[in-house]
C-alpha positions as CSV (number, residue, x, y, z in Angstrom):
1,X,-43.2,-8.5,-18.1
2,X,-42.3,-5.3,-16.4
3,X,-41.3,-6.9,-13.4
4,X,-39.0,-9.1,-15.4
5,X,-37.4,-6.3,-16.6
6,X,-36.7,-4.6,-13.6
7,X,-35.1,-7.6,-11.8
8,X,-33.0,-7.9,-14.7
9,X,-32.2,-4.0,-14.6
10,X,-31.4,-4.5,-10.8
11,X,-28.8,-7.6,-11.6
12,X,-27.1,-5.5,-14.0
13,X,-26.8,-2.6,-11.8
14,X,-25.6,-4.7,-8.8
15,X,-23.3,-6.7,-11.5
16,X,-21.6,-3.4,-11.8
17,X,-21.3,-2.2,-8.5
18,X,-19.1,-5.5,-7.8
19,X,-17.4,-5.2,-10.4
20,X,-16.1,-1.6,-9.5
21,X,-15.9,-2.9,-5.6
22,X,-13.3,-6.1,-7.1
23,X,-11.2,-3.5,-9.2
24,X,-11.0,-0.7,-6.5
25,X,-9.9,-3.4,-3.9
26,X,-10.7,-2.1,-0.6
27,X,-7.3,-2.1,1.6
28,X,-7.3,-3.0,5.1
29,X,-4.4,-1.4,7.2
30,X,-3.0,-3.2,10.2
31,X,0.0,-2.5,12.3
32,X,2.7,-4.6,10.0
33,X,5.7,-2.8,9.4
34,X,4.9,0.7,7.7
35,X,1.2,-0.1,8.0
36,X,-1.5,2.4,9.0
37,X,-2.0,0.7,12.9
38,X,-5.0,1.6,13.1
39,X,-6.9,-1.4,12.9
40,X,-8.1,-1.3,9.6
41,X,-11.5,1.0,7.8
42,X,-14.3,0.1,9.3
43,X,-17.7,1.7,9.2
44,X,-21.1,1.1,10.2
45,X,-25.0,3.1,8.8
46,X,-28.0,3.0,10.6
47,X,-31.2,3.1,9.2
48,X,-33.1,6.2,8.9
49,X,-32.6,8.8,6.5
50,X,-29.5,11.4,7.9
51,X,-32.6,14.0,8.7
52,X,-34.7,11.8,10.4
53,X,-37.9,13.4,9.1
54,X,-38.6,12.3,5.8
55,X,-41.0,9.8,5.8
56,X,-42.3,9.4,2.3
57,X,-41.7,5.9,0.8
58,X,-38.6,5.0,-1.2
59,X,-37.8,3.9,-4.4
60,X,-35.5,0.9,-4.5
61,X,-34.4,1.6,-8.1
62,X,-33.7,5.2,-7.6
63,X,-32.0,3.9,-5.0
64,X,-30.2,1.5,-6.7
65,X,-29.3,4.1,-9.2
66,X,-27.8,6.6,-7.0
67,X,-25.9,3.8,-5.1
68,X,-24.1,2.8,-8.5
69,X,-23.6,6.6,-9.4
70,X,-21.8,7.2,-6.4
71,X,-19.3,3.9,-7.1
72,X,-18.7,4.5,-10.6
73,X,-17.8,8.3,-9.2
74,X,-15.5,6.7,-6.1
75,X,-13.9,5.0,-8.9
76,X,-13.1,7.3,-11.5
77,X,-10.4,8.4,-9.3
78,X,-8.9,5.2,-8.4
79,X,-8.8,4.0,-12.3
80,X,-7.1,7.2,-12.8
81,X,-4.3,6.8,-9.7
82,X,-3.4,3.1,-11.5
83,X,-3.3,4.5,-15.5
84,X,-0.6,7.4,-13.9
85,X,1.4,4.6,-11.6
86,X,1.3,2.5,-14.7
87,X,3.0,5.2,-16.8
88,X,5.2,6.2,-13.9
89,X,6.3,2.5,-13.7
90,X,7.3,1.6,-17.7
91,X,9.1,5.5,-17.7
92,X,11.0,4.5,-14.4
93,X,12.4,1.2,-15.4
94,X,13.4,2.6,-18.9
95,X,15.2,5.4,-17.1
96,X,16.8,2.7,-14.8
97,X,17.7,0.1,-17.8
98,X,19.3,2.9,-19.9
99,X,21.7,4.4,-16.3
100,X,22.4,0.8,-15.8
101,X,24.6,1.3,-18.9
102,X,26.8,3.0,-17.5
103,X,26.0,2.8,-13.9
104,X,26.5,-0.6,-11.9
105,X,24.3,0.7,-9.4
106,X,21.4,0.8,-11.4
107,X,20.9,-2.9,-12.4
108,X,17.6,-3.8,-12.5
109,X,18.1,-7.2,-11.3
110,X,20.4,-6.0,-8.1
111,X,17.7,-3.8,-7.2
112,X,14.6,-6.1,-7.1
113,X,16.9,-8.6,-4.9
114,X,17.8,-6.0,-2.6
115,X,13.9,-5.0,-2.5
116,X,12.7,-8.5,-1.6
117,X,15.1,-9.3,0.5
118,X,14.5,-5.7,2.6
119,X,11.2,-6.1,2.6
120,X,11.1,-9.6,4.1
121,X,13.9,-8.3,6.4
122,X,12.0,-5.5,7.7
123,X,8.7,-7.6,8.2
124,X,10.6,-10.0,10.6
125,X,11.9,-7.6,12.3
126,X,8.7,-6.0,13.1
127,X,6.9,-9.1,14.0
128,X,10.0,-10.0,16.3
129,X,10.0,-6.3,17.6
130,X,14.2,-6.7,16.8
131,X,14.7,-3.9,14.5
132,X,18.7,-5.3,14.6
133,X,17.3,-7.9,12.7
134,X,17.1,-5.6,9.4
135,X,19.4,-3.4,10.2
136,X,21.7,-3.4,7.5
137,X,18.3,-3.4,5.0
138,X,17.1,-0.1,6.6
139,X,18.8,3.3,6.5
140,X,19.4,5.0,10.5
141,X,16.5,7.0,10.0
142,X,13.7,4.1,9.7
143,X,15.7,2.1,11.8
144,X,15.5,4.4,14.9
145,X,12.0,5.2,14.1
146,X,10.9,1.1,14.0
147,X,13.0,0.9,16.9
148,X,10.6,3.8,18.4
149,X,7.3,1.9,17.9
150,X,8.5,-1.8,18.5
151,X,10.2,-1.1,21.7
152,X,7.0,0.7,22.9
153,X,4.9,-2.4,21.8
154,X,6.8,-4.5,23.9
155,X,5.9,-1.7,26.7
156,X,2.4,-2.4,25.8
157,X,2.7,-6.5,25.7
158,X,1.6,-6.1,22.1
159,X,2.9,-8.5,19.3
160,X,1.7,-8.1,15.7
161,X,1.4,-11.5,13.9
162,X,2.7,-11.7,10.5
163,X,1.8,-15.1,9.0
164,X,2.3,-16.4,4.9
165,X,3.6,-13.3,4.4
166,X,4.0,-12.6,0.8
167,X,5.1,-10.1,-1.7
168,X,3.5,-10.0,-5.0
169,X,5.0,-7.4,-7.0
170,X,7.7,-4.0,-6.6
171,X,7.9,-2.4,-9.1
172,X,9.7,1.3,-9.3
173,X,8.0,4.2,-9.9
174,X,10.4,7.0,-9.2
175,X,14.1,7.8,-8.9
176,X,16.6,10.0,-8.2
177,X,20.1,10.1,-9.6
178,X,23.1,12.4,-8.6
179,X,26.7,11.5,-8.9
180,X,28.2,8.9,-6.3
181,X,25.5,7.2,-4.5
182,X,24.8,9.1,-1.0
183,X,21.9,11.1,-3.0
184,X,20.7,8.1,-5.5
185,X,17.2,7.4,-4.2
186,X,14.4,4.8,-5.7
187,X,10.6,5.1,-5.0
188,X,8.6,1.7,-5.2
189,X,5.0,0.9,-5.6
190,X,4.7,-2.3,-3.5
191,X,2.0,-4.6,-3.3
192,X,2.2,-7.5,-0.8
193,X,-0.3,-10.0,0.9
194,X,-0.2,-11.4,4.8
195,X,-2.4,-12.8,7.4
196,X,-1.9,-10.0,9.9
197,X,-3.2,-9.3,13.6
198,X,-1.7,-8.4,16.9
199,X,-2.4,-10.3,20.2
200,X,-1.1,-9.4,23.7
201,X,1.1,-11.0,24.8
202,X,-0.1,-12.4,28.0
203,X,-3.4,-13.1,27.3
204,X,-3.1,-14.1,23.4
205,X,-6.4,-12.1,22.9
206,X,-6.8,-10.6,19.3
207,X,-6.7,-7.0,19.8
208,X,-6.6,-6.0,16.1
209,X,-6.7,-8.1,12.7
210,X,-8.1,-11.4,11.7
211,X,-5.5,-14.9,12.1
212,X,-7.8,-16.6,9.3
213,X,-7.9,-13.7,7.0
214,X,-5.5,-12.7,4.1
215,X,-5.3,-8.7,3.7
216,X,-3.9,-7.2,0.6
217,X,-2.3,-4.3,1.0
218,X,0.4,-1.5,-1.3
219,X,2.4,1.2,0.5
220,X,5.0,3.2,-1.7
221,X,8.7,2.1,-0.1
222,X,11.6,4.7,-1.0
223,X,15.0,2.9,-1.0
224,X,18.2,4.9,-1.0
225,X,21.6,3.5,-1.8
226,X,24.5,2.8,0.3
227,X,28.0,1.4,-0.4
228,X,26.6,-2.1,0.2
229,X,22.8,-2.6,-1.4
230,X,19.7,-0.1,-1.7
231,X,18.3,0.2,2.1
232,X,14.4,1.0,2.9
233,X,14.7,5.0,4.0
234,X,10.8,5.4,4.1
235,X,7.3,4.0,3.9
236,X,3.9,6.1,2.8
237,X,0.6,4.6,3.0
238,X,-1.7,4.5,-0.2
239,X,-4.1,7.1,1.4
240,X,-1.2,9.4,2.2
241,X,-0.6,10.6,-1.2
242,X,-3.0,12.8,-3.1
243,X,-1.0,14.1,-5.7
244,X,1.1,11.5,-7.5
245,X,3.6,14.8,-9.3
246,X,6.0,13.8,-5.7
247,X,7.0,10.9,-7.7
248,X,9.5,12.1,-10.3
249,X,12.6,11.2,-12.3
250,X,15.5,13.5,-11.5
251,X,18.9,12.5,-13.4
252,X,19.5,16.2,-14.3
253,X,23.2,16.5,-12.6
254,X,24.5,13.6,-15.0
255,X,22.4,15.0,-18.2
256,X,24.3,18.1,-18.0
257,X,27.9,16.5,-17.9
């Protein structure tokens, strides 16, 4: 009877842990556009306990115990990054709905066009190591800087693949608005799928990635307006960002008019 009850303890426990593993959603970095390029998180344990002395034996459900402590713990943090974007996201489109009153350049439905159509820009651009390609979508700054890496990839006889690209949701979660539009800025949270590797180029050898594998991945994009459309000025990993207060609303300069 006991022994029932511990195997079902043990499948509620492990229940649990994949639970929390599905909602955290580990993120694998490659080398697309903005990505981390460094070949993903990987780790690896070895056996043995980190003193190498103890040799008593073990307890699997103590084990089992601590290993579901320590998740639920590694989560808390992550459930708490998602409820602040959340807010930051409804607050941010309210802001943007009510300026686009008065403001052409805030329409919502101009600005998620310009956002897809950047970020496929920028994407194929990076895979063709062409930054001209997405020129116009990028501001000088990024463009000089992609222009940096791609042309020293091509140095390298690197290519980074970028297959079914795909991008599933953008979705605002700052802004910045002065008067004109040199100084209106817009951050987004984006969150975009892709089978993504890179190969050289004379050998076709997988150096990095997986051809056969879909990664998920989110960065936070900041767009900033010129005379023509809102242009990517930046891109921040995920794992960059530890305090979520840099993502603000700032419309100060037109509240006091």
């Amino acid at each position: 009877m006991n022994k029932f009850k511990i195997s079902d303890f043990i499948k509620r426990v492990l229940v649990i842990i994949l639970v929390i593993l599905v909602v955290n959603g580990p993120l694998v970095a490659y080398a697309r556009a903005g990505g981390g390029g460094g070949g993903g998180s990987s780790s690896s344990s070895h056996g043995g306990s980190a003193g190498g002395s103890y040799r008593g034996r073990s307890n699997p459900i103590a084990s089992i115990i601590n290993l579901s402590m320590f998740a639920i713990i590694g989560s808390a943090g992550t459930i708490v990054l998602k409820v602040r974007l959340s807010k930051k996201k409804a607050k941010s489109i309210s802001v943007i709905k009510n300026l686009a009153k008065s403001d052409y350049n805030w329409d919502y439905d101009n600005i998620k066009n310009d956002i897809e159509e950047a970020f496929y820009k920028v994407q194929v651009a990076w895979m063709e190591r062409n930054q001209d390609l997405a020129k116009e979508y990028m501001s000088e700054k990024l463009y000089i800087r992609h222009r940096s890496k791609t042309e020293w990839m091509k140095v390298r006889k690197e290519k980074n693949i970028l297959e079914k690209m795909k991008l599933v949701s953008a979705i605002p979660i700052a802004l910045q608005d002065k008067d004109g539009t040199n100084e209106d800025s817009l951050w987004v949270h984006i969150k975009a799928k892709s089978i993504d590797y890179t190969i050289k180029e004379e050998t076709n050898e997988i150096i990095e990635g997986n051809k056969y594998r879909i990664t998920h991945f989110e960065e936070y994009w900041k767009f900033i307006k010129n005379e023509k459309r809102w242009v990517l000025d930046e891109i921040r990993q995920i794992d960059d960002i530890n305090n979520l207060d840099i993502f603000d609303i700032n419309i100060k300069d037109k509240e006091s008019k």
